[in-house]
N, C-alpha and C positions, 0 to 999 in steps of 0.2 A: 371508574377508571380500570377497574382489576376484568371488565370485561372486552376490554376493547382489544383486536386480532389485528394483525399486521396482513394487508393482503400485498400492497405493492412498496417495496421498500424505501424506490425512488419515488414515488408520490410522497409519502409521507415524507422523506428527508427534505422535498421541496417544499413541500405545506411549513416546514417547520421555519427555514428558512424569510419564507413568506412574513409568518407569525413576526418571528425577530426583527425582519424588517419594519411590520407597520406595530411595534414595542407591543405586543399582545402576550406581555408576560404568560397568561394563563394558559393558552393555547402551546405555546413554547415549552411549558411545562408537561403538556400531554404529548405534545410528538417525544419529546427527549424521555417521557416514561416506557413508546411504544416503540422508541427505538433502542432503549435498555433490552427490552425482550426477545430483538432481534438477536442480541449475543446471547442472552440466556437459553433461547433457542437451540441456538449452533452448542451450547455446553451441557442441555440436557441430551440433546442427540448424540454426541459423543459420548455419553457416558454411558448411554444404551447399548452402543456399538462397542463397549471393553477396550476403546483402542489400546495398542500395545505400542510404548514410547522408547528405542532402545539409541542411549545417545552414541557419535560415531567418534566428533569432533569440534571443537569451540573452534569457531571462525571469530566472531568478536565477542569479546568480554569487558562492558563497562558498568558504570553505575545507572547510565540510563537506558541502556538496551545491550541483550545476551541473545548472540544468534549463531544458534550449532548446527550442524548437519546431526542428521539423525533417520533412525529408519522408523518410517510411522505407518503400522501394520504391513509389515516386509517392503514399503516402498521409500528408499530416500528420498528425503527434503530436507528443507530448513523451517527451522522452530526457532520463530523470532516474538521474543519476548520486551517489552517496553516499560519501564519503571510509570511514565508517564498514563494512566491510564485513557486519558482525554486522548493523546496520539494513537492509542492502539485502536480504541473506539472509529476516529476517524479513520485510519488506512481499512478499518473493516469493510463499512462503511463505500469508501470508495472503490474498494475491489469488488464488492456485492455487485454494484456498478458498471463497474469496466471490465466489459468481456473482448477481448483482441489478441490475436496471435503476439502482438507485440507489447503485451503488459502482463506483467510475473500472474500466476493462476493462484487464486487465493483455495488453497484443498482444504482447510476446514479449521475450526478455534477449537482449542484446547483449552480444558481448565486446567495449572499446572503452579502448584505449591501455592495455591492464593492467588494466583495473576493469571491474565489472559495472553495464552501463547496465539502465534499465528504458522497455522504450516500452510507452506509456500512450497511452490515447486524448485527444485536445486537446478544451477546453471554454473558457469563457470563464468566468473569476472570478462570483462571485455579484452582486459589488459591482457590476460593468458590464454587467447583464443588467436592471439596475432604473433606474427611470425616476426623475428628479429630483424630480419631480411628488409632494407627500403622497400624494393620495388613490390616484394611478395605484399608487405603491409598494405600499402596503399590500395593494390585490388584488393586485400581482405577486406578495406576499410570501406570500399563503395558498398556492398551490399547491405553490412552492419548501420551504414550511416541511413542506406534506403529505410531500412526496416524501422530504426526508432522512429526517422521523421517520418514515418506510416503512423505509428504511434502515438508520437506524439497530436499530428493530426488528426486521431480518433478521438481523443481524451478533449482536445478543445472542440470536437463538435458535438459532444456530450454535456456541454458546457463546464468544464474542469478544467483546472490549472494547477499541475506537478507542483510547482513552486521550490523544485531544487534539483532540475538536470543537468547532469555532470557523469565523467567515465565510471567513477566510482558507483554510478547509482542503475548501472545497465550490465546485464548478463548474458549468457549465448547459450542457448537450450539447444543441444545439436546444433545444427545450422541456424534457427531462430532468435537475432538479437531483441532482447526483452528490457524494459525498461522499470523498474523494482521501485520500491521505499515510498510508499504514498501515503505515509502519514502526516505530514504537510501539507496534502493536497485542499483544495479549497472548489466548491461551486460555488462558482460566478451566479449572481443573481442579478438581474438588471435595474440598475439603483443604489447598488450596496456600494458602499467604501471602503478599501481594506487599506492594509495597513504596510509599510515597507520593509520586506527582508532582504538579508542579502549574505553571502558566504565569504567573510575576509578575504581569504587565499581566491578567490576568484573575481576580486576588484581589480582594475587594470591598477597597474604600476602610479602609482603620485596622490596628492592630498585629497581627500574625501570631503565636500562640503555640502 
């Protein structure tokens, strides 16, 4: 096992896939060994590279995720950190993946106090990218709305599902709306069963059955 190389990241995360579905415990065990090296990877290269972490400001601070702007070797981003390490794994994972003008750029993993950070490219919220003004908002909103559902469109023909789009989870890079937070994300496998989430505050109004 200790010789086996990583050549394509999405083969293997699909092979793995694969495994689980037809219960090939032993096989599942070697892709999730070769896809461990994938981040060990991304933390031995960094650490060759010296980068320089210099914090700016805490944007969120919880018990399961701390996400600050920061300058990472004189360039700002965001350095987002996840208590959960199965979630940070995944959005790796799926950013390795998803190359598109309109999904946040994953710039590289940090090892950072024990845990694995993610620097990401900084944007500015959607909310604060729109003008107070009705009429102004609404043309700001057509092109913002083009570009995610560009996005969004990309990511399902990759075979992947967000699995939690909302204003909160989209950014504006310049003129670029960007669609963020893909640790939740899931690839569809055909055959597979998943399972049902959903975000309280974004249930319509009345009883839940």
């Amino acid at each position: 096992m200790n010789n086996l190389t990583l050549t394509d990241p999405r083969v293997i995360q699909e092979a793995r896939a694969y495994a689980e579905l037809g219960q090939h415990k032993d096989l599942v065990a070697v892709f999730d060994h070769v896809l461990k090296q994938v981040s060990s990877n991304f933390i031995s290269q960094t650490k060759k590279c010296e980068t320089k972490v210099v914090e700016l400001e805490a944007i969120k601070l919880s018990n399961k995720c701390k996400i600050k702007k920061c300058l990472v070797n004189g360039e700002e981003s965001i350095v987002k950190i996840n208590s959960d390490a199965k979630v940070t794994k995944n959005e790796i994972q799926n950013l390795t993946q998803l190359k598109h003008k309109s999904v946040v750029q994953l710039r590289n993993v940090l090892s950072r106090g024990g845990q694995i950070a993610l620097v990401l490219e900084l944007g500015r919220p959607v909310q604060l990218s729109l003008s107070s003004e009705l009429n102004t908002r609404e043309s700001q909103l057509k092109p913002i709305m083009r570009q995610i559902l560009e996005g969004i469109a990309y990511i399902h023909s990759k075979g992947y599902v967000h699995g939690d789009i909302k204003p909160a989870n989209m950014i504006c890079v310049s003129d670029q709306a960007k669609i963020i937070d893909f640790g939740g994300g899931i690839k569809i496998v055909s055959g597979s069963c998943y399972h049902f989430q959903y975000t309280t505050m974004y249930l319509a109004i009345g009883k839940f059955h």
